[in-house]
FITOR-586511 format. One record per residue: x, y, z of N, C-alpha, C in turn; residue in one letter. Coordinates in steps of 0.1 Angstrom, whole numbers, padded with zeros to 4 digits, always signed. Example, Ala and Ser with C-alpha at 12.3 -4.5 7.8 and 13.67 -1.06 7.14 Angstrom:
<atoms>
+0132-0057+0078+0123-0045+0078+0132-0033+0078a +0128-0022+0071+0137-0011+0071+0129+0000+0079s 
</atoms>
This chain:
<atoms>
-0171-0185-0030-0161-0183-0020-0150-0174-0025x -0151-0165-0017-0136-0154-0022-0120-0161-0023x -0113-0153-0029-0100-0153-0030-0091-0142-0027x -0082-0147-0018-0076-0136-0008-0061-0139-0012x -0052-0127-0020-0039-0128-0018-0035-0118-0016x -0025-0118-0002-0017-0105+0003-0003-0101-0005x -0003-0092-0006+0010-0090-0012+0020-0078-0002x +0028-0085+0005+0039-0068+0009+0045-0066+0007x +0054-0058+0011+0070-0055+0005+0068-0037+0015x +0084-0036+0011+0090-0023+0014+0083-0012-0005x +0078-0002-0001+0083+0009-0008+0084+0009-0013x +0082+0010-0031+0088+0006-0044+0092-0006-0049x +0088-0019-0042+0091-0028-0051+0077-0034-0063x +0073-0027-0061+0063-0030-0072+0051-0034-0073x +0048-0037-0059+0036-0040-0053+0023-0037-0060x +0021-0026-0063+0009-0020-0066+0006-0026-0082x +0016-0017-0088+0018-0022-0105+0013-0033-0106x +0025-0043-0097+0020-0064-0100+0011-0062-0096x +0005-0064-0090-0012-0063-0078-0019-0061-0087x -0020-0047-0093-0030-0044-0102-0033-0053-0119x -0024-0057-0121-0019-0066-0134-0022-0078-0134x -0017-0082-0120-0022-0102-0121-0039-0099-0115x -0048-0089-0110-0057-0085-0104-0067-0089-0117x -0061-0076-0127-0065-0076-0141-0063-0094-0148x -0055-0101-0147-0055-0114-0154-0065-0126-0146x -0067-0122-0135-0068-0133-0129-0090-0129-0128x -0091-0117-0132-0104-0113-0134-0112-0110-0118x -0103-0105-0108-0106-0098-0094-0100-0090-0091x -0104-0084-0077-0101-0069-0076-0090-0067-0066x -0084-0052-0073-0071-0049-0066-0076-0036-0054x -0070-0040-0043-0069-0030-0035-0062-0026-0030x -0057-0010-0031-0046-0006-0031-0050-0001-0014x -0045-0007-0004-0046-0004+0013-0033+0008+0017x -0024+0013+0006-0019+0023+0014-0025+0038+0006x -0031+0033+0000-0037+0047-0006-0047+0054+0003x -0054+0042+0013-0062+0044+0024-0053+0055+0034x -0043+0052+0041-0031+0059+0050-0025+0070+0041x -0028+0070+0030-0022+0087+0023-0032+0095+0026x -0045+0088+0020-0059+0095+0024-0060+0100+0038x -0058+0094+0046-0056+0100+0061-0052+0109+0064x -0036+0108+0060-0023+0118+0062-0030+0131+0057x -0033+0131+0038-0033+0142+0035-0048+0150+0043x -0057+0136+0044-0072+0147+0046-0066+0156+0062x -0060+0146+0069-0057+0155+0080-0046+0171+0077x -0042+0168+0069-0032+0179+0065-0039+0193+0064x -0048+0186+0051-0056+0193+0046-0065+0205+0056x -0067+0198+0064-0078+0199+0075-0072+0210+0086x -0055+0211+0090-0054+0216+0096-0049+0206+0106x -0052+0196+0104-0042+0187+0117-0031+0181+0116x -0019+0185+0129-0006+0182+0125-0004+0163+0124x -0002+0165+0113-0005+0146+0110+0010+0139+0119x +0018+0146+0124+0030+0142+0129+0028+0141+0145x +0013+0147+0149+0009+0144+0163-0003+0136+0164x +0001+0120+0169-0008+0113+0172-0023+0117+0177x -0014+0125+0193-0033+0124+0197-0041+0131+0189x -0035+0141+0181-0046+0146+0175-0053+0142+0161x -0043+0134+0160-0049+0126+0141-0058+0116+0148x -0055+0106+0160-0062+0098+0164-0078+0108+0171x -0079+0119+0179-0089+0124+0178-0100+0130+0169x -0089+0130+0157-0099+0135+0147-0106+0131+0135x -0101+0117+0140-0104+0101+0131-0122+0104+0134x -0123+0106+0144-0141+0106+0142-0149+0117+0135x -0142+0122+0125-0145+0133+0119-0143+0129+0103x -0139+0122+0100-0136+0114+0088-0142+0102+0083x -0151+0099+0078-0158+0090+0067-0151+0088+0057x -0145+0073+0058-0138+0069+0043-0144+0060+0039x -0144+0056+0026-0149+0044+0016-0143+0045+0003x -0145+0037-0001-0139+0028-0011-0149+0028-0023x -0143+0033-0031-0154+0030-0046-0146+0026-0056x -0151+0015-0063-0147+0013-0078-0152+0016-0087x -0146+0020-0096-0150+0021-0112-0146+0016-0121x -0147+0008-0131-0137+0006-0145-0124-0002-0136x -0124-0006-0125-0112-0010-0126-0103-0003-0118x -0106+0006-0113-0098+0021-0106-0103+0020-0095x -0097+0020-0082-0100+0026-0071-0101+0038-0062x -0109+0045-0056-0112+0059-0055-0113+0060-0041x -0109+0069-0034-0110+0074-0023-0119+0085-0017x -0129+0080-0010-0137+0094-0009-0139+0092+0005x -0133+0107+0010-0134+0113+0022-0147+0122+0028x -0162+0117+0036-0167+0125+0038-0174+0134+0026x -0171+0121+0015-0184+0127+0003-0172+0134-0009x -0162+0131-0003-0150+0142-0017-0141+0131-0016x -0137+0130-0031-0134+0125-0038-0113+0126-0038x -0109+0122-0030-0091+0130-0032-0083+0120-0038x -0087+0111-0042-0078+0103-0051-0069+0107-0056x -0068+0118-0066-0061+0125-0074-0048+0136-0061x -0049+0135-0050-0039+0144-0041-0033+0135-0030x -0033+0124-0035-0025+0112-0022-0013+0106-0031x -0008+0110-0049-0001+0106-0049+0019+0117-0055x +0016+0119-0041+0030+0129-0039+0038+0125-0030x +0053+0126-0033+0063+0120-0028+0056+0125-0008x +0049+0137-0007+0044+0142+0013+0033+0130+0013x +0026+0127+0004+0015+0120+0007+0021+0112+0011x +0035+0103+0006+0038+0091+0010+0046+0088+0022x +0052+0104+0028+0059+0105+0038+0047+0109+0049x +0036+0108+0047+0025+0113+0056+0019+0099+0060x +0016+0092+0050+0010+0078+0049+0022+0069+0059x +0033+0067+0057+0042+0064+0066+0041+0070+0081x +0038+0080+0084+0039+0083+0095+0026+0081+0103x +0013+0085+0097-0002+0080+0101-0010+0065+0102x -0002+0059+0096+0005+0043+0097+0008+0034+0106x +0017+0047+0113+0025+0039+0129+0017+0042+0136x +0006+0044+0136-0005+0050+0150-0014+0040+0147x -0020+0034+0162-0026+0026+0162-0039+0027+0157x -0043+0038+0165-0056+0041+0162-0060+0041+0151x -0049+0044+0140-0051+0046+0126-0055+0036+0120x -0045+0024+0127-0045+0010+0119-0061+0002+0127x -0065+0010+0133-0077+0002+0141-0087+0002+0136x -0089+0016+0132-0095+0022+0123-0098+0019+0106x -0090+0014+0103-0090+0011+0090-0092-0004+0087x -0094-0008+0099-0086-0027+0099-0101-0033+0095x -0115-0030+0100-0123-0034+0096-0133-0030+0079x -0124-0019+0078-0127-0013+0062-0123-0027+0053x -0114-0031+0058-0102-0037+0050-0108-0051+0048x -0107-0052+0064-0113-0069+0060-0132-0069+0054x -0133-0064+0056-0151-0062+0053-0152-0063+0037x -0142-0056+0033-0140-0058+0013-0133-0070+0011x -0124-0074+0019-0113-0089+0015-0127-0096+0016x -0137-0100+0025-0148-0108+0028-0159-0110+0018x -0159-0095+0014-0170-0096+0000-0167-0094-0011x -0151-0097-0021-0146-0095-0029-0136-0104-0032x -0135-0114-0043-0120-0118-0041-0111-0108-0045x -0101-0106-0040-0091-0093-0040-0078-0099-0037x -0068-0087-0044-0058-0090-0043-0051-0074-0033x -0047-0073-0023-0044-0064-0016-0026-0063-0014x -0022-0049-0016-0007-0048-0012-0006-0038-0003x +0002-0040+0010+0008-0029+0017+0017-0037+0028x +0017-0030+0038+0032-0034+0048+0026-0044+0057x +0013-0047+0060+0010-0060+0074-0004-0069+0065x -0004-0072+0056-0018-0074+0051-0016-0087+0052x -0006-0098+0052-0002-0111+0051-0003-0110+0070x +0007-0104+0072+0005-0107+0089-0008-0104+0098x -0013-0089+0095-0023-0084+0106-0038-0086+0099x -0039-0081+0085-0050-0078+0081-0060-0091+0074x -0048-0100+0068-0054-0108+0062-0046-0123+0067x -0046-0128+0079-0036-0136+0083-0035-0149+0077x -0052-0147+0071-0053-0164+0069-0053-0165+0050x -0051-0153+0045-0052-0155+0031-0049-0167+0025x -0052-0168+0013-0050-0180+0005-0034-0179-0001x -0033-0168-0006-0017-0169-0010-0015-0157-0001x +0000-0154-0004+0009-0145+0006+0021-0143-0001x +0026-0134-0005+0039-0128-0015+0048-0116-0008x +0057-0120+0001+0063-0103+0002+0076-0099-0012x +0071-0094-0018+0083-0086-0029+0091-0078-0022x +0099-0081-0028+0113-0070-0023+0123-0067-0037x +0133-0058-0031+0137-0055-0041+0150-0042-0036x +0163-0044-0045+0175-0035-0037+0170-0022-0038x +0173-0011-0023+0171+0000-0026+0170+0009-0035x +0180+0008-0044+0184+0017-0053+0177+0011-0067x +0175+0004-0064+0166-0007-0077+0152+0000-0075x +0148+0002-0064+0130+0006-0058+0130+0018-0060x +0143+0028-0057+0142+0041-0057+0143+0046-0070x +0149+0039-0081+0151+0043-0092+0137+0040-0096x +0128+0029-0098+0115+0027-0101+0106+0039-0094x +0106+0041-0082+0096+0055-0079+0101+0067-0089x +0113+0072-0084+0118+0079-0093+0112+0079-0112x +0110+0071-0114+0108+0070-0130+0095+0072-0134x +0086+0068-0120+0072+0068-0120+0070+0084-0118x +0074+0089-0105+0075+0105-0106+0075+0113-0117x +0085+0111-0123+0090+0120-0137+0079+0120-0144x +0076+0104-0146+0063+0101-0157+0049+0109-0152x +0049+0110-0139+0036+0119-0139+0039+0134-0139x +0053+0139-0142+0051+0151-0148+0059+0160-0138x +0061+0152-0124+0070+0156-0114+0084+0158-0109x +0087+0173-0106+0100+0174-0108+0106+0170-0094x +0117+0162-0095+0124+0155-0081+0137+0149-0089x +0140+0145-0075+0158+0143-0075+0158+0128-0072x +0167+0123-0077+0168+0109-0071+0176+0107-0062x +0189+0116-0056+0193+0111-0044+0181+0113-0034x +0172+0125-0034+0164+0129-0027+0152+0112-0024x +0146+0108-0039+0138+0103-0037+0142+0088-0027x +0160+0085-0032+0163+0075-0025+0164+0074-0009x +0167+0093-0002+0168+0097+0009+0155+0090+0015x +0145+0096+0004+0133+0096+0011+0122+0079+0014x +0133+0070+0008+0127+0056+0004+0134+0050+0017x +0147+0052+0022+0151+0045+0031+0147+0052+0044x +0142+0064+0043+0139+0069+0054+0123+0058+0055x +0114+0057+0044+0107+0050+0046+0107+0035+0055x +0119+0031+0047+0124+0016+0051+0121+0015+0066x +0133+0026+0075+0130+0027+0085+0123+0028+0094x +0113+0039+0089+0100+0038+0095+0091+0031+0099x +0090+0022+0082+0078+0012+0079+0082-0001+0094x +0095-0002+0089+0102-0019+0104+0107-0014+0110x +0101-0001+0118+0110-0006+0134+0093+0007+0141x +0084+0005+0133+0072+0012+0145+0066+0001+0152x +0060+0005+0160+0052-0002+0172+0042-0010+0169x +0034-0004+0159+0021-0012+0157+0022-0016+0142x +0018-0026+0135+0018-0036+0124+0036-0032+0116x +0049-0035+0122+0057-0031+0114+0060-0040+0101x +0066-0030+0091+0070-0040+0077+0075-0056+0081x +0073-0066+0083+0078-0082+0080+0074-0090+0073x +0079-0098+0066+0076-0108+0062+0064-0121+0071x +0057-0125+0065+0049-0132+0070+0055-0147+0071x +0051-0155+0077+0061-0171+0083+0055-0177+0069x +0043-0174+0063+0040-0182+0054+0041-0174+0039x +0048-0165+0039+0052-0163+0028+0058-0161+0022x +0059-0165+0004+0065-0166-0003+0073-0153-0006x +0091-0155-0002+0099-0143-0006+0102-0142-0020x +0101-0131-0028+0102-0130-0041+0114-0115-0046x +0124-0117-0045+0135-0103-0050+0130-0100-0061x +0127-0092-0069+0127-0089-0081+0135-0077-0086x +0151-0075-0080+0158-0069-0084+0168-0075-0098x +0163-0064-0107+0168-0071-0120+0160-0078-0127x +0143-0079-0127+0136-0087-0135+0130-0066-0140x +0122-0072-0150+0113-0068-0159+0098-0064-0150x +0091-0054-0157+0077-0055-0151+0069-0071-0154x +0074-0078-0166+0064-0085-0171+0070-0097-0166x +0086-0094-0163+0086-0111-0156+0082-0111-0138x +0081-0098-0138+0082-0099-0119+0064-0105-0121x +0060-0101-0131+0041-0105-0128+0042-0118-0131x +0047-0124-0144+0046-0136-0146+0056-0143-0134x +0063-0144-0127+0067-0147-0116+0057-0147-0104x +0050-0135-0101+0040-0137-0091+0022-0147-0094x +0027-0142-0109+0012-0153-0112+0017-0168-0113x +0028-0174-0112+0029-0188-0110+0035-0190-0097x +0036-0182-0087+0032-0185-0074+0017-0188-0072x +0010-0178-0074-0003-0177-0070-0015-0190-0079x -0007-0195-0094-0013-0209-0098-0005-0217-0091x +0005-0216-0084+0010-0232-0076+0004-0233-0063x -0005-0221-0056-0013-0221-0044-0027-0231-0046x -0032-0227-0063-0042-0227-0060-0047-0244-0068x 
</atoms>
């Protein structure tokens, strides 16, 4: 029998990192569901389609083959047989991902990818509706949060470390511009789920925010 924990939050609170870490302790798999919606954004970019115009990202969804591969531990993105992992993680990817997101057809599209691996994998999944739309009935449920300037300084640090040159009022411009986006679109917006556990982790540690999420996830189970 699988094991299903959703994790959401806004944007930088750490989602991914903890995800991937208690994934790693607990000996199941992490899936990162917005890397799916960067994949989108950029392949449409890529492609020539204005990813900022619905009908046409939604018409050219049938032109796109995505799947999911693991390796080692790592999750991979392959579009149509190519591989773009490596070009969804830029500050546009994530303003593209945000925007391809609020479209339904996007989210319609992706919604049976999503549950089809939660079904055949125990997984631990992070993004903005996975507790409410994708995974309603999960076993645990966690939304992280975390003060803006707490989440933007964390992107920020992550950036740098991959070698990227950016600004932090910029990155913080571009985190609350997310905020806004992610809770107040039409289709799956950012919320908290009724059954889940709220967790701030403004002012903890990477290693206590995990050890914090992993004795939620042993007091579920």
């Amino acid at each position: 029998m699988s094991l299903q924990i959703a994790i959401d939050g806004p944007v930088g609170a750490g989602k991914s990192t903890i995800a991937k870490e208690c994934a790693k302790r607990l000996g199941i798999v992490y899936m990162d569901t917005g890397a799916l919606y960067r994949a989108v954004g950029v392949y449409c970019k890529e492609s020539g389609v204005d990813a900022y115009d619905e009908e046409a990202v939604a018409d050219y969804l049938k032109n796109i083959n995505i799947k999911i591969r693991l390796a080692d531990g790592v999750q991979y993105i392959i579009i149509n047989d190519k591989d773009i992992t490596d070009r969804i993680r830029t500050p546009e990817a994530s303003m593209l991902a945000s925007k391809v997101s609020s479209y339904g057809a996007v989210r319609a599209f992706l919604l049976d990818l999503q549950r089809d691996f939660a079904a055949n994998n125990s997984v631990i999944m992070d993004g903005r509706d996975i507790g409410t739309v994708i995974l309603p009935k999960a076993d645990v449920k966690i939304f992280l949060s975390a003060d803006a300037e707490e989440r933007a300084r964390r992107r920020y640090d992550e950036l740098v470390g991959k070698g990227q040159s950016v600004n932090f009022d910029d990155v913080l411009k571009d985190l609350e511009k997310r905020d806004r986006n992610d809770s107040s679109r039409a289709n799956a917006p950012l919320k908290q789920a009724d059954d889940a556990i709220l967790l701030n982790t403004t002012g903890f540690t990477f290693n206590e925010s995990v050890e914090r999420v992993m004795q939620i996830i042993k007091s579920k189970g």
